[in-house]
C-alpha positions as CSV (number, residue, x, y, z in Angstrom):
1,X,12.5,26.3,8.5
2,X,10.9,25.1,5.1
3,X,7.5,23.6,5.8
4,X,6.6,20.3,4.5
5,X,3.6,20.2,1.6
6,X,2.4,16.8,0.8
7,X,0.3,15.9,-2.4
8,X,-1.8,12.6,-2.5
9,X,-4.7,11.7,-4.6
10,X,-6.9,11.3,-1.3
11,X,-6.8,14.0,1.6
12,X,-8.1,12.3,5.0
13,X,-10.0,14.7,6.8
14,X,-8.9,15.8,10.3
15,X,-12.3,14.4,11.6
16,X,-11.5,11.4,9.8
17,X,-11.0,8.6,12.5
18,X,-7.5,7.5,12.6
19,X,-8.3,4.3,13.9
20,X,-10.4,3.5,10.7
21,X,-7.8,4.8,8.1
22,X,-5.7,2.9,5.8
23,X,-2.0,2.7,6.3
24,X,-0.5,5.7,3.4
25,X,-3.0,7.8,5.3
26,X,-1.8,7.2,8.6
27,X,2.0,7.1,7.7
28,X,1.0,10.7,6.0
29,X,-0.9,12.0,8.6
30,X,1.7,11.6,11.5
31,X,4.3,12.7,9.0
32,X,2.8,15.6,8.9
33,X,1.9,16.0,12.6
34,X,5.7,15.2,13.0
35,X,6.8,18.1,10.7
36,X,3.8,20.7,10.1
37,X,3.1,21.5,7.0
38,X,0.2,21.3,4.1
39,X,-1.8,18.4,2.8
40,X,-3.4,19.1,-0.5
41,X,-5.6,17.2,-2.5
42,X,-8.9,15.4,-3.3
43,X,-11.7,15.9,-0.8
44,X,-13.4,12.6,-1.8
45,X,-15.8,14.9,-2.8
46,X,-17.9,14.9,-6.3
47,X,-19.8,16.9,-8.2
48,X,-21.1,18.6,-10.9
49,X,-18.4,21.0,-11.3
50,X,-14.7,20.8,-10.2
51,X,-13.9,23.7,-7.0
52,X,-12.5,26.5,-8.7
53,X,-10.4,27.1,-5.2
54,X,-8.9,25.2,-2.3
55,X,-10.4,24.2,1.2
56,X,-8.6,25.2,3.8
57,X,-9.0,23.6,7.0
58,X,-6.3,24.1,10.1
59,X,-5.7,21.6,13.1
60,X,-2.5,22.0,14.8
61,X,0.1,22.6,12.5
62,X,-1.0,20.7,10.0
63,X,-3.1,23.0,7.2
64,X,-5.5,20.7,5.0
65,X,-6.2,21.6,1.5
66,X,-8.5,19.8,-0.3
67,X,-10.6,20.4,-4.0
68,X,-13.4,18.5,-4.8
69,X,-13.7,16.7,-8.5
70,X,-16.1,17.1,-11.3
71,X,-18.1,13.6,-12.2
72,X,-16.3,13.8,-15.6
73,X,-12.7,14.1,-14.3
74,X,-13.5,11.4,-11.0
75,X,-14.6,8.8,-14.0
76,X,-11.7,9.6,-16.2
77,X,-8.6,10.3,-14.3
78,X,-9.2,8.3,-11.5
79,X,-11.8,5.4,-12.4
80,X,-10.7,4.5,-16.1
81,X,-6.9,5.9,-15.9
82,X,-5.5,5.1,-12.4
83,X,-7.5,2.5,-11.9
84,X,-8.4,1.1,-15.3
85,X,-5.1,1.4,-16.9
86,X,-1.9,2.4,-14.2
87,X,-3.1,-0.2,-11.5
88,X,-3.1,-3.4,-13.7
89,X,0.3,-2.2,-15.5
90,X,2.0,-1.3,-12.2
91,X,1.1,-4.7,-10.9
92,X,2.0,-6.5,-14.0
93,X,-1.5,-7.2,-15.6
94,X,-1.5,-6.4,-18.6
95,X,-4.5,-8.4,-19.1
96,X,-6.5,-6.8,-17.1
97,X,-5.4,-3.4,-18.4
98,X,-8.0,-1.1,-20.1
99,X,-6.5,1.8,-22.4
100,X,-8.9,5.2,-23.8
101,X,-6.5,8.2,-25.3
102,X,-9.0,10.4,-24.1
103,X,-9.0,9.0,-20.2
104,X,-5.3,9.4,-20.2
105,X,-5.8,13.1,-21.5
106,X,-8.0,13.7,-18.2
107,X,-5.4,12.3,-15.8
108,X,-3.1,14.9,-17.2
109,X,-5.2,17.7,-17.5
110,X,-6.6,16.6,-13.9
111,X,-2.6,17.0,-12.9
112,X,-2.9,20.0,-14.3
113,X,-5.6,21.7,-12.7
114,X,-3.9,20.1,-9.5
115,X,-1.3,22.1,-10.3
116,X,-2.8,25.2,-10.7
117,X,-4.8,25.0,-7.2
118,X,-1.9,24.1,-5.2
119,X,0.3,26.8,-6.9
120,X,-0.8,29.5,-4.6
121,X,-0.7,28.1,-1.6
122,X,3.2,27.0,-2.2
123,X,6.3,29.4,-0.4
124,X,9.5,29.6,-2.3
125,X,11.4,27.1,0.2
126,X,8.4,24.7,0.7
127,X,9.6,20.9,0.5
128,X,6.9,19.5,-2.1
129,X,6.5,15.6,-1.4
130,X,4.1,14.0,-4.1
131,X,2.6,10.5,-3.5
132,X,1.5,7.5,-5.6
133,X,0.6,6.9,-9.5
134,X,-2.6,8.8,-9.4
135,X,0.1,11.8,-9.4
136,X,2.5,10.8,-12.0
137,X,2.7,14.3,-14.0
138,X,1.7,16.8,-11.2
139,X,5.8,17.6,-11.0
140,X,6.3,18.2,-14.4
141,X,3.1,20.1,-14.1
142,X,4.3,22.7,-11.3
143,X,7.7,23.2,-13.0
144,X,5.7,24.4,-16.0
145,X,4.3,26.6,-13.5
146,X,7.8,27.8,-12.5
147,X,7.9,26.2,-9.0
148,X,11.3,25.8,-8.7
149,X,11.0,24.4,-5.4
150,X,12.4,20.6,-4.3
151,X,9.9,18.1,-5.5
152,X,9.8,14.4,-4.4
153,X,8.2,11.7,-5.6
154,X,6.7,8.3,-4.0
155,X,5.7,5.5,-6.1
156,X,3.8,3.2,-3.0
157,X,2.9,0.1,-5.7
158,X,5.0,-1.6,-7.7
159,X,7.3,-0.3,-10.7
160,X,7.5,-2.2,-13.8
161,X,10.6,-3.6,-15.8
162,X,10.3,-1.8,-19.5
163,X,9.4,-4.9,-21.0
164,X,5.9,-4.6,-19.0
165,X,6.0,-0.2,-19.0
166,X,6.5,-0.4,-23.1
167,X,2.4,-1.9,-23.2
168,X,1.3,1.2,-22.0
169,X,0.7,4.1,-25.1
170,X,2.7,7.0,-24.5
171,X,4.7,5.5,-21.5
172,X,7.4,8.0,-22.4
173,X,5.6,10.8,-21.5
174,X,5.0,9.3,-17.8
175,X,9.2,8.7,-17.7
176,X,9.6,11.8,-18.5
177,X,7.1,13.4,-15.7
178,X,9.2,11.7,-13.3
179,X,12.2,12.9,-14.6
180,X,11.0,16.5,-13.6
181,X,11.1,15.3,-9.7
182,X,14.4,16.0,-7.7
183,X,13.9,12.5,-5.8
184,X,12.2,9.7,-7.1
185,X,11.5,7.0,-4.5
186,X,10.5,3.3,-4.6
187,X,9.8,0.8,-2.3
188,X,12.3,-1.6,-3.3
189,X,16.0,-2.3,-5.1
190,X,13.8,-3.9,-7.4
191,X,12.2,-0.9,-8.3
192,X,14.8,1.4,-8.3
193,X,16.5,-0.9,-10.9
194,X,13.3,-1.3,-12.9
195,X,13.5,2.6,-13.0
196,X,17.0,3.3,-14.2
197,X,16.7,0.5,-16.9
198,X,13.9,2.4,-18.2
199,X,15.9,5.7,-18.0
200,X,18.7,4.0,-19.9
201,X,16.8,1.9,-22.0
202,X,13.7,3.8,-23.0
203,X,14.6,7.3,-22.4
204,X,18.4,7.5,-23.6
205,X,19.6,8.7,-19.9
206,X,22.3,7.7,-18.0
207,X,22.6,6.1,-14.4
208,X,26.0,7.2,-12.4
209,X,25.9,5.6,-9.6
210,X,24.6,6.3,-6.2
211,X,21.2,7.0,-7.8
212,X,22.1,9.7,-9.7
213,X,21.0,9.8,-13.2
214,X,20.0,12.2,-16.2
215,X,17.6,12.3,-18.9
216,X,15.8,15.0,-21.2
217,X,18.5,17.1,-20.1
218,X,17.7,17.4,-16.3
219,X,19.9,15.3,-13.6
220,X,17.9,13.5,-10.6
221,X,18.1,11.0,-7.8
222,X,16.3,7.7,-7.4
223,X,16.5,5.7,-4.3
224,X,14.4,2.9,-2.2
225,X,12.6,3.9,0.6
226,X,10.9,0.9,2.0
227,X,7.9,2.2,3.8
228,X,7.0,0.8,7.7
229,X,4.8,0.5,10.5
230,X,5.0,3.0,13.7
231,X,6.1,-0.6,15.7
232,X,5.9,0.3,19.3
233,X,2.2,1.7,18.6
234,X,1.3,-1.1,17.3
235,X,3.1,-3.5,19.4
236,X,0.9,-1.3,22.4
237,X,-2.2,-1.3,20.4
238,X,-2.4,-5.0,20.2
239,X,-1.9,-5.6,24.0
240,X,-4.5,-3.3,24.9
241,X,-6.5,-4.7,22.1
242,X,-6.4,-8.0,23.7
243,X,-8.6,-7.5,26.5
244,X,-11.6,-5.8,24.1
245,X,-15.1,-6.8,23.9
246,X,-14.0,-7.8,20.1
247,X,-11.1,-9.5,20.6
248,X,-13.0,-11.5,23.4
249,X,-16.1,-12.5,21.4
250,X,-13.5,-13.9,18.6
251,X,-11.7,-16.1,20.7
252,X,-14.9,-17.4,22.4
253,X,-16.2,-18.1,18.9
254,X,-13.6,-20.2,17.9
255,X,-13.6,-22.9,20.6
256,X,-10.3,-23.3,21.0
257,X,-9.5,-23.7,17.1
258,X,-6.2,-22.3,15.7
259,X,-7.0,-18.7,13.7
260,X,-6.1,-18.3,10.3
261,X,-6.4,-14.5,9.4
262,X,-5.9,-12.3,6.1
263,X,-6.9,-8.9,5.8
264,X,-7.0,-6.9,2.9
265,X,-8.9,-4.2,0.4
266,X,-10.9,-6.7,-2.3
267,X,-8.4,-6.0,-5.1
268,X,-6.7,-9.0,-7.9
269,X,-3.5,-8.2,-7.1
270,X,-4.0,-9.6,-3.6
271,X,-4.3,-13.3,-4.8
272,X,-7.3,-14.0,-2.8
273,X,-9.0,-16.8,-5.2
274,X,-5.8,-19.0,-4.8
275,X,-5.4,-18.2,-1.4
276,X,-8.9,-19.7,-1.1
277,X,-8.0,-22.3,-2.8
278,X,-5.3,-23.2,-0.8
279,X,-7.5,-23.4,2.5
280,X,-9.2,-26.4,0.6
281,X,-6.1,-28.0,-0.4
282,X,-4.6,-27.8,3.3
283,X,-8.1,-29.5,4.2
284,X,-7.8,-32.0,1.4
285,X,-3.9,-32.9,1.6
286,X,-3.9,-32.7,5.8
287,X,-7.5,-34.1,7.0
288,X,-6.2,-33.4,10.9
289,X,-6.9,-29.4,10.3
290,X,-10.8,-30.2,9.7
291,X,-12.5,-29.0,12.4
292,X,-9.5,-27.3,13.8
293,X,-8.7,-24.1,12.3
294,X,-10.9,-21.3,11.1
295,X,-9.6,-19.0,8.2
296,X,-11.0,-15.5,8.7
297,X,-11.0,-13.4,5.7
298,X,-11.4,-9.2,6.0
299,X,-11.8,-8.0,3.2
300,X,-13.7,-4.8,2.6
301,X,-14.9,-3.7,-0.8
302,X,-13.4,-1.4,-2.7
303,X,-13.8,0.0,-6.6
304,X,-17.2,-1.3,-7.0
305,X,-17.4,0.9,-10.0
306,X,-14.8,-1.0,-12.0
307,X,-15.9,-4.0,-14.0
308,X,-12.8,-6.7,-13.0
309,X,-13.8,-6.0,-8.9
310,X,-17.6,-6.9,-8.9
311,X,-16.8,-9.9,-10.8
312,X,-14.0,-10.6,-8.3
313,X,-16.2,-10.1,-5.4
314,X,-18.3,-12.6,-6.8
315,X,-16.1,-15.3,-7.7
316,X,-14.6,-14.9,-3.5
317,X,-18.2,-15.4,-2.5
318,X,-18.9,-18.4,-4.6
319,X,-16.0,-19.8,-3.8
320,X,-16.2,-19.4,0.1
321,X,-19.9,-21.2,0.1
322,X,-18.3,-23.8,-2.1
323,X,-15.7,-24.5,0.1
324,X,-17.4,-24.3,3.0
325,X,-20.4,-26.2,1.4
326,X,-17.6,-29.3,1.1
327,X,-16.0,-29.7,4.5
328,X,-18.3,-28.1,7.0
329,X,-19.6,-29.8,9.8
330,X,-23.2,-29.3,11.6
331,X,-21.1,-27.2,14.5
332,X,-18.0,-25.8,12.3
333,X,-17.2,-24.0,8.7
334,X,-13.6,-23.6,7.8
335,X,-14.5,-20.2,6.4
336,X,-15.2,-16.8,7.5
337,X,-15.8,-14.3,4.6
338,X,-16.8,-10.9,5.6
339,X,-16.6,-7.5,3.9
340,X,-16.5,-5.3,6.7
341,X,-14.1,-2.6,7.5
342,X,-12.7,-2.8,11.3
343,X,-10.5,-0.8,13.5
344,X,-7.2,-0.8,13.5
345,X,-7.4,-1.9,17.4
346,X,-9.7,-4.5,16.3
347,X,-7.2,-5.9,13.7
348,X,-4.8,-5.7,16.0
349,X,-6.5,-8.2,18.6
350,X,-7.3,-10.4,16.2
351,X,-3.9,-10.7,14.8
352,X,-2.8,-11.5,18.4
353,X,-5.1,-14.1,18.3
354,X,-4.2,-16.1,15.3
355,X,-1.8,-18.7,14.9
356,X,-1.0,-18.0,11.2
357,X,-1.2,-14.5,9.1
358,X,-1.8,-15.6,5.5
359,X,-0.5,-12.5,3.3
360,X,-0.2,-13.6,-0.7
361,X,-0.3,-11.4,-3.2
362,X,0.8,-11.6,-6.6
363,X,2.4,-8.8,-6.9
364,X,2.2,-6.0,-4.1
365,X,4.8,-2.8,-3.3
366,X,5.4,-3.5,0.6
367,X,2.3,-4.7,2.0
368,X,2.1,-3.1,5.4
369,X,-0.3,-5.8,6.9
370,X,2.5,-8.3,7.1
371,X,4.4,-5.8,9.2
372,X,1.6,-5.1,11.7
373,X,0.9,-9.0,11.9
374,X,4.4,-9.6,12.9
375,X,4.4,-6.5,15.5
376,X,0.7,-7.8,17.0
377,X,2.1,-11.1,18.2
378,X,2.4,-12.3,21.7
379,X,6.4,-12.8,22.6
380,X,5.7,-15.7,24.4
381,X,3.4,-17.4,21.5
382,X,3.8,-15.7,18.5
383,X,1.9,-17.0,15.5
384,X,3.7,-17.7,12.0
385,X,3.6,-15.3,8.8
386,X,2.9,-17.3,5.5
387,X,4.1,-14.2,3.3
388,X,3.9,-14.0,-0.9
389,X,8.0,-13.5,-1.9
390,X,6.5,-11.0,-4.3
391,X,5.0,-8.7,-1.7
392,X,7.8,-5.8,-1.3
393,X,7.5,-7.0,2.8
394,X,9.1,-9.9,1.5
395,X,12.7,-8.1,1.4
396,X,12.7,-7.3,5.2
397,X,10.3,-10.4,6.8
398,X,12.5,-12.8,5.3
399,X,12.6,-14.9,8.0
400,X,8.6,-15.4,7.1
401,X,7.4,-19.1,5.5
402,X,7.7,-17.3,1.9
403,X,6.3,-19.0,-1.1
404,X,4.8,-18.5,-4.5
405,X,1.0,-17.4,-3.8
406,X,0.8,-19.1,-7.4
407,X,1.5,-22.5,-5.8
408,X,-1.7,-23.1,-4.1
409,X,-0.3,-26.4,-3.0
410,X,3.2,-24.3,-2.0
411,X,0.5,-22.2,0.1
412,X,-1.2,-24.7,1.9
413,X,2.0,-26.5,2.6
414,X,3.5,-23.8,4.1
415,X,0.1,-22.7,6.2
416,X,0.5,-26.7,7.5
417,X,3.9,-26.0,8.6
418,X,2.7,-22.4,10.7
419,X,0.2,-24.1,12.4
420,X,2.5,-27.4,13.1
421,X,5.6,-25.4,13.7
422,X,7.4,-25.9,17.0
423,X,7.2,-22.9,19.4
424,X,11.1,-22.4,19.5
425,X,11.1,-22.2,15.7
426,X,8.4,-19.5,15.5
427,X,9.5,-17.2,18.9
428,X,13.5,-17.2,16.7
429,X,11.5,-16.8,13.2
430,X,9.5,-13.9,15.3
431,X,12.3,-12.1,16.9
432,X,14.2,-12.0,13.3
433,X,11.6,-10.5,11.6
434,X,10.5,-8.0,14.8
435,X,14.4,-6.8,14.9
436,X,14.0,-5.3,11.3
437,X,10.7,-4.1,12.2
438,X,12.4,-1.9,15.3
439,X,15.3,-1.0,13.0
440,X,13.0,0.4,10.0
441,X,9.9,2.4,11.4
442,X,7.4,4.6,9.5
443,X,9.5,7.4,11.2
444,X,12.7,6.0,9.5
445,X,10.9,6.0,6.0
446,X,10.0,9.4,6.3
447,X,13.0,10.8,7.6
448,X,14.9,9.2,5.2
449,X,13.2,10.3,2.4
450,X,13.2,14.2,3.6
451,X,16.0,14.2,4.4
452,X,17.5,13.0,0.9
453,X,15.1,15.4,-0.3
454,X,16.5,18.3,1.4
455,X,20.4,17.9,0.5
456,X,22.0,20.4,-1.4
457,X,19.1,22.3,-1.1
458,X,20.4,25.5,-0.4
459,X,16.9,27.1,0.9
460,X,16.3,24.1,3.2
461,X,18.5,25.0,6.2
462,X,17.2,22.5,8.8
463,X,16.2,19.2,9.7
464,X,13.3,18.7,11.6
């Protein structure tokens, strides 16, 4: 049976607490647990020196492989490239894009030297399934190598149209490092078709239906793969979660008030200035919410090293005291800011508890917080899900109060209507949107993705 060999920018440890990891690292790590295998890639480590060979670290069937990164590549392929220059484009800010030739020569020679560590560790009838934009050229990398094994790709943010691609200098060359992948996968339609118009716009391919397409003389699948939650887990996790000493000292501390709740990693593209904005135009526009809802707002911290995220955390902070500086009252402040990271059980409770989960970005792949909202509510009560239409989530939860997270008085409408919305209206809204969630699991992403991965492959001679 052909194992499974995963490639992500971050490996999570095996003594890494899975309660406290973010959602591609748990979809990865059962995925693997699922289907044994190898997970190779970036301790998280840095240092002086790149590791000239792999860690190898076994638990159960599940070998993890990890390298560690030299100061000089961390700060170039990941800080100024990935993050400087791939994030903003992929999310459709250019303005906030930074460009140096020389960090985008890292990333690739960083693919590279990927490459060459994971090389030996591969069998000829390994399954090779590489994730997210930090990865780009690590295909095209290991063909030069002469792995002629299958190789998949997963893009988990946003693709761009070609208008948006054709900012970024030498663009073609990251078309054509996706071209050397078997399976390229998206989280959308919408990225698929940004994709093939790039193949046949920018790259003089052709698209022949199905997802099949060619270009620099190879021929290749594309396909959307929208990525999910492990729903019964979750749906258990936040009834146990319920009766926790967390949960409990939340609900005591709001006095009976309704629960707004967001929850995500401090990053623009989450829309969190106009979502704070919004929360002072429901309190202007509908003076019945003062002193009746709290808005709680996780939001850990995350990139402090790049320039655009200090100065966001800053302008969240500012504008959380100003806001709460206008309308609080001697025993009340509409605003709870905090940059703590919390359990997944944790989040979970407090999801149950809220009346309205407030997810608006401006541009986002799936979002996989709108998901476990939806799957944390109580049957009998559920709350409402104020979701941006330009979160990937958007395509499945439509049954969600969508709206334009641009519209911060669309947005604060709409969070009026959750918290006045009739029960009956949100237990039918619910059950929609909790049907696609049973239908489309993490499990179904996965094994959807393998298996297109594995057909026609002559050395793959199984599903798990």
């Amino acid at each position: 049976m052909a194992r499974l060999v995963i490639v992500s920018n971050r490996v999570a440890s095996p003594r890494e607490r899975v309660a406290r990891a973010g959602g591609l690292a748990v979809a990865l790590r059962g995925t693997l647990e699922r289907y044994g295998g190898i997970w190779f890639g970036w301790s998280g480590e840095i240092g002086e020196t790149s590791s000239t060979s792999p860690r190898i670290v076994s638990a159960g069937e599940v070998t993890y492989a990890t390298v560690d990164l030299s100061r000089a590549d961390h700060q170039e392929y990941y800080v100024d490239f990935a993050n400087g220059t791939l994030w903003p484009l992929l999310h459709y800010r250019l303005g906030l894009m930074e460009y140096r030739r020389h960090a985008f020569e890292r990333y690739r020679e960083v693919n590279r030297y990927l490459a060459r560590m994971l090389c030996p560790l591969l069998r000829p009838d390994d399954l090779i399934w590489v994730h997210d934009y930090h990865l780009i050229p690590l295909g095209a990398e290991l063909r030069d190598l002469g792995v002629a094994n299958r190789i998949g790709f997963f893009l988990h943010t946003p693709f761009p149209p070609p208008e948006v691609l054709i900012a970024l200098p030498h663009h073609e060359t990251l078309i054509r490092a996706l071209c050397a992948y078997d399976l390229v996968g998206f989280q959308t339609d919408e990225g698929v078709r940004a994709f093939l118009n790039c193949i046949t716009g920018m790259a003089g391919g052709r698209h022949f239906g199905d997802g099949r397409f060619s270009a620099y003389g190879v021929r290749a699948r594309v396909g959307a793969f929208p990525i999910s939650i492990d729903t019964d887990r979750f749906v258990e996790l936040a009834k146990r979660a319920v009766a926790t000493s967390e949960t409990r000292r939340l609900r005591e501390s709001l006095a009976k008030r309704d629960l707004i709740i967001g929850v995500d990693r401090l990053d623009y593209s989450k829309g969190l200035p106009n979502r704070f904005d919004a929360i002072e135009s429901l309190l202007s526009d509908w003076p019945q919410h003062r002193g009746q809802i709290t808005y709680l707002q996780i939001t850990p911290h995350s990139r402090g090293e790049v320039a655009q995220y200090r100065a966001l955390r800053r302008e969240l902070e500012a504008a959380a005291g100003r806001i709460n500086g206008k309308f609080s009252e001697f025993d009340w402040s509409p605003i709870r800011y905090t940059n703590r990271s919390l359990s997944r059980q944790t989040l979970a409770g407090f999801y149950r508890t809220a009346r309205v989960g407030l997810v608006t970005p401006v541009r986002d792949g799936m979002n996989l917080v709108a998901k476990e909202f939806v799957a944390a509510q109580d049957p009998e009560n559920p709350g409402a899900l104020v979701l941006s239409r330009f979160a990937g989530a958007a395509h499945e939860l439509d049954s969600a109060l969508l709206v334009n997270p641009i519209d911060v008085d669309e947005v604060a409408s709409a969070v009026h209507q959750g918290l006045s919305m009739p029960l009956e209206e949100r237990r039918a809204r619910w059950s929609a949107m909790m049907s696609v969630l049973r239908q489309n699991t993490v499990s179904t992403w996965r094994d959807a993705f393998i298996a297109a991965l594995r057909k026609h492959h002559p050395l793959a001679t199984s599903a798990a």
